[in-house]
C-alpha positions in Angstrom: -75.6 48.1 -22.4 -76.2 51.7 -20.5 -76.4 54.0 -23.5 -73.4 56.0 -22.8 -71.0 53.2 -22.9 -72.5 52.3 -26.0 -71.9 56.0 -27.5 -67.9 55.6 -26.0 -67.2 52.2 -27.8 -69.3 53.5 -31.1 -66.6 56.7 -30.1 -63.5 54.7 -30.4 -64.9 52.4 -33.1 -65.0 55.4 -35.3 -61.8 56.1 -34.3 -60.4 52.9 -35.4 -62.1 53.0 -38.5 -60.4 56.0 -39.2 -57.1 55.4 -37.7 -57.1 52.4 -40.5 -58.3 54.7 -43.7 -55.1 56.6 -43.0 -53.1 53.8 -42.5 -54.0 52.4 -45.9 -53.6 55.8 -47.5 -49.4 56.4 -46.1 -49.0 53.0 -46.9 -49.9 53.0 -50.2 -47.8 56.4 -50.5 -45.2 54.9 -49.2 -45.0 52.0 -51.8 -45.2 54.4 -54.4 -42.6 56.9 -52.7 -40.9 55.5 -49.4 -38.0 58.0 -49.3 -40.6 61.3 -49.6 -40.0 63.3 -46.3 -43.8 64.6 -46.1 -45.1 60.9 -46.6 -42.7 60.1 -43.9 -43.6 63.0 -41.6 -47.1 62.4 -41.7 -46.6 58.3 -40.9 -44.5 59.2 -37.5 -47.6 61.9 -37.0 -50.2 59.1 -37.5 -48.2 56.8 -35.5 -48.3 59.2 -32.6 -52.1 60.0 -32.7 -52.8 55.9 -33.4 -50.6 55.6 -29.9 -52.5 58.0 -27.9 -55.8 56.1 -29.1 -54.1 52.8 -28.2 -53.1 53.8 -24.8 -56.5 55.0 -23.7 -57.9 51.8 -25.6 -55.4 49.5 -23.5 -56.4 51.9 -19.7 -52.7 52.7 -19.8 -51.4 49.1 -18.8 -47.9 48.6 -21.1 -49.3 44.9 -20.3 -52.2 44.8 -22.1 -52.0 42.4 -25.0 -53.3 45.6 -27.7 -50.3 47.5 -25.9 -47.9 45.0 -26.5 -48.6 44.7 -30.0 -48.7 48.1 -31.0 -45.2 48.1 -29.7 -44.2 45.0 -31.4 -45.2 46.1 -34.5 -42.0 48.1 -34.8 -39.6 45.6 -34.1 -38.1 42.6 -36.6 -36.4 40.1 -35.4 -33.1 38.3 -35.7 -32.1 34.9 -36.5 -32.5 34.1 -32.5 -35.6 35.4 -32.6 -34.9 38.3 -30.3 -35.7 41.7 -31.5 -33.3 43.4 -33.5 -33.6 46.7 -35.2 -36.6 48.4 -36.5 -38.4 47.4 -39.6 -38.9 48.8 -43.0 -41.8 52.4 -42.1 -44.3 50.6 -44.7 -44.0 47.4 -43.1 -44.6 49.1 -39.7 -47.5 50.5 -41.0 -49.3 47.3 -42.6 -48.6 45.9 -38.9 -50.4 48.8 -37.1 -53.1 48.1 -39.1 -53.3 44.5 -38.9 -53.2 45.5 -34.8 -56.2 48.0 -35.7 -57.9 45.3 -36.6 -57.6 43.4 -34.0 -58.7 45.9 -31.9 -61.8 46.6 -33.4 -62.5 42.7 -33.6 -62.7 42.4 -29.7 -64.3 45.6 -29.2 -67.2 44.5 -30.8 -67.1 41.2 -29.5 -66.6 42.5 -26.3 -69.0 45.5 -26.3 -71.9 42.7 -26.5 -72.1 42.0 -23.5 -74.2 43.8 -20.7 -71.3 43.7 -18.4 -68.1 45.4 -20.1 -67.4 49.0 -18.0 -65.3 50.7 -20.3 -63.0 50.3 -23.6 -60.1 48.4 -21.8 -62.4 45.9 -20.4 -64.0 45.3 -23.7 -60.3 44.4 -25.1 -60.2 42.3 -21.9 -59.6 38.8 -24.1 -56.5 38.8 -26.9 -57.7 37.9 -30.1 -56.8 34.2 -31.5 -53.3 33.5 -32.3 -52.1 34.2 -36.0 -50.0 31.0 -36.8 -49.2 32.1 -40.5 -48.4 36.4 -40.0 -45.1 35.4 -41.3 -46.5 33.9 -44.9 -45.5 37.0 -47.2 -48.4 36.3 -48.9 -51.6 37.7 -47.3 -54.1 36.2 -49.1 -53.0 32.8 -48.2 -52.7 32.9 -44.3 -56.7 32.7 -43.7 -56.3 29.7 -46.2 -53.3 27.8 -43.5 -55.4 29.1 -40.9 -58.3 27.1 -41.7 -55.8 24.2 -42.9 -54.4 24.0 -39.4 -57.9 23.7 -37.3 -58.4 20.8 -39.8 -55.8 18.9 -39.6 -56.0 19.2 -35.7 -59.3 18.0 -35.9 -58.8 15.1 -38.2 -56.3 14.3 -35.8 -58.6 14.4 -33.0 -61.1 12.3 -35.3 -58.9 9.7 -35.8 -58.7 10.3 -39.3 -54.7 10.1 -39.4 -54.6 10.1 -43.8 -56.2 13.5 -43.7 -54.5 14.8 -41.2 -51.2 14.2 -42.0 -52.3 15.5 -46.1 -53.3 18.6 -44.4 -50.2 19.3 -42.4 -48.4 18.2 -45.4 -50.2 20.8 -47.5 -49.5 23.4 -45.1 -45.8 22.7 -45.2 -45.2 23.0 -49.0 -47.0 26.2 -48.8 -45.3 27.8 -46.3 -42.2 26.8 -47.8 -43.0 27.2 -51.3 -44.0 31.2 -50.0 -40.6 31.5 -48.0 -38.6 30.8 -52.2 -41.1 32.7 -53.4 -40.4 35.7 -51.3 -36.9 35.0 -51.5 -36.6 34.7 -55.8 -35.6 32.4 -58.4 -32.3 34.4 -58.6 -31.2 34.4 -55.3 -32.0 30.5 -55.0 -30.0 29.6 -57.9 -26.8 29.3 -56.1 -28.4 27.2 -53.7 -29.2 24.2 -56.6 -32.3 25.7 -57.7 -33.8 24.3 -61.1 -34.7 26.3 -63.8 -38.4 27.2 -64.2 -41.2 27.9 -61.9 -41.0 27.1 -58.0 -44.5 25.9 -58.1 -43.4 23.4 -60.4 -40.5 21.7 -58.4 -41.6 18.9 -56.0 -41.8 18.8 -52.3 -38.5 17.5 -52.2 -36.8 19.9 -54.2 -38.2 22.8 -52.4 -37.3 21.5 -49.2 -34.0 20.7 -50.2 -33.4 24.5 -51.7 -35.2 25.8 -48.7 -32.6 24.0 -46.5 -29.0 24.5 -48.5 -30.3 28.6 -48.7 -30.9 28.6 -44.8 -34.4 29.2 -45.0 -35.0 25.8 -42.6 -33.1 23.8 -40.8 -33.5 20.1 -41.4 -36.5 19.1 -39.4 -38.5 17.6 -42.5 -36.0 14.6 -42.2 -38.3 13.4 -39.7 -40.9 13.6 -41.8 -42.3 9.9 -42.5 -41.9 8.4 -45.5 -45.6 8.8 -46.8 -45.2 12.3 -46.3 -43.0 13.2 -49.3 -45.4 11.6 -51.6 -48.5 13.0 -50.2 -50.0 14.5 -52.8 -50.5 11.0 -54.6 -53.5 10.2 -52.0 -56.6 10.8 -51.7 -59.8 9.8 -49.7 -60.8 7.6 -51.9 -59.9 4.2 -49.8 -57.0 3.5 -51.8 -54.4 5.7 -49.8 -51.5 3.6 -47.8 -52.9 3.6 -44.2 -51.8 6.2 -42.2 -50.6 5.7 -38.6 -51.4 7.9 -35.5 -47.4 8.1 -35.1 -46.8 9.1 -38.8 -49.7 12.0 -38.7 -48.0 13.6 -34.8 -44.7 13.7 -36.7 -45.9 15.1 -39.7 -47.8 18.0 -37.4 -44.8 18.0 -35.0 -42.2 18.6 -38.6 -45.2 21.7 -39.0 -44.7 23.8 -36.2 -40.2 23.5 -36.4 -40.7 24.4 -39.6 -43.1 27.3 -39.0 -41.0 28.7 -36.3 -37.8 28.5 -38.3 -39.6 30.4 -40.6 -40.8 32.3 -38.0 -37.9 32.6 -35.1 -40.1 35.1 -33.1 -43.0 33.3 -32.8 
């Protein structure tokens, strides 16, 4: 790579880098205080120098994919999935950051290679889609990620039990997060049992997850294997597990992960 290219991208790298320390900084401030008007003042500032990095970063294009989600990151959205009003200023900031680092991701990818002109050409190719932004709980989304590529591939391997554990799995998680985000309190109207959500079975989270309108009733296409999934294993013993049964335990997946997701 000509050495002055290489000095720009280690430019905006740096950039980034810092861009993110002060990020984490306001948002951690604004946990601690969110209604204190210098905390505030200084996010909308760091907004507006992260923009002007951003912009020159994306060549000015409103179309570039790191364009686009700097701007989405300011957005919720409604039941329909459209956008609605803005979100909570902490929330905005975790979501700049998460695009921060997606930006720094292909900029390193992309500076690799002999051919890249300039910043916006090494952000040429968007970064993988995140299925599982919507799980509240960070930790875990890597953990679905991962999840998902193997259930596809057990799929693709003709390995229908696994698969259809593994999308299984994935399911109860991401519905066990949605009540967990939500509260034992504010489920108990709903028919939630008494004690820990991690203890009910699939079933019963399901069924509060539907009655508090947290999903919709796909999972009543789930096959009957499904609900007792967690009784099998790999060790030859398992019911057989149809190709059909697996697809519509995947398919039940993604309606219930845009339900929980209605912008996706």
């Amino acid at each position: 790579m000509d050495p002055s290219l290489r000095a720009q991208l280690d430019t905006y790298l740096s950039q980034l880098d810092g861009h993110s320390r002060r990020g984490r900084e306001l948002a951690h401030a604004l946990a601690t205080n969110p209604a204190d008007g210098s905390v505030i003042a200084a996010t909308r500032a760091w907004q507006e120098e992260l923009g002007v990095t951003i912009n020159q970063l994306s060549g000015g294009s409103k179309s570039h994919w790191l364009a686009r989600n700097f701007s989405q990151a300011f957005l919720i959205r409604s039941e329909s999935g459209n956008a609605a009003e803005g979100a909570a200023l902490e929330e905005i900031v975790k979501r700049l950051i998460a695009v921060l680092e997606q930006a720094v991701a292909s900029l390193r990818q992309g500076g690799n290679g002999a051919e890249v002109m300039g910043p916006a050409s090494a952000l040429t190719q968007a970064p993988e889609p995140r299925r599982f932004e919507f799980v509240h709980n960070t930790a875990l989304r890597p953990v679905l990620e991962q999840a998902y590529a193997d259930s596809r591939q057990a799929g693709e391997d003709g390995d229908f039990g696994r698969a259809l554990r593994t999308s299984c799995g994935i399911l109860e998680a991401i519905i066990t997060d949605a009540l967990e985000h939500e509260g034992l309190g504010a489920l108990l109207p709903f028919g939630a049992p008494a004690g820990k959500i991690a203890d009910w079975s699939f079933q019963t989270r399901v069924a509060v997850a539907e009655k508090a309108g947290l999903i919709r009733g796909g999972c009543a296409r789930l096959p009957a294997i499904a609900w007792t999934y967690r009784d099998h294993s790999d060790d030859g013993k398992a019911p057989s597990v149809s190709e059909s049964e697996a697809l519509r335990a995947g398919q039940v997946l993604r309606v219930i992960m845009r339900d929980l997701d209605p912008g996706r």
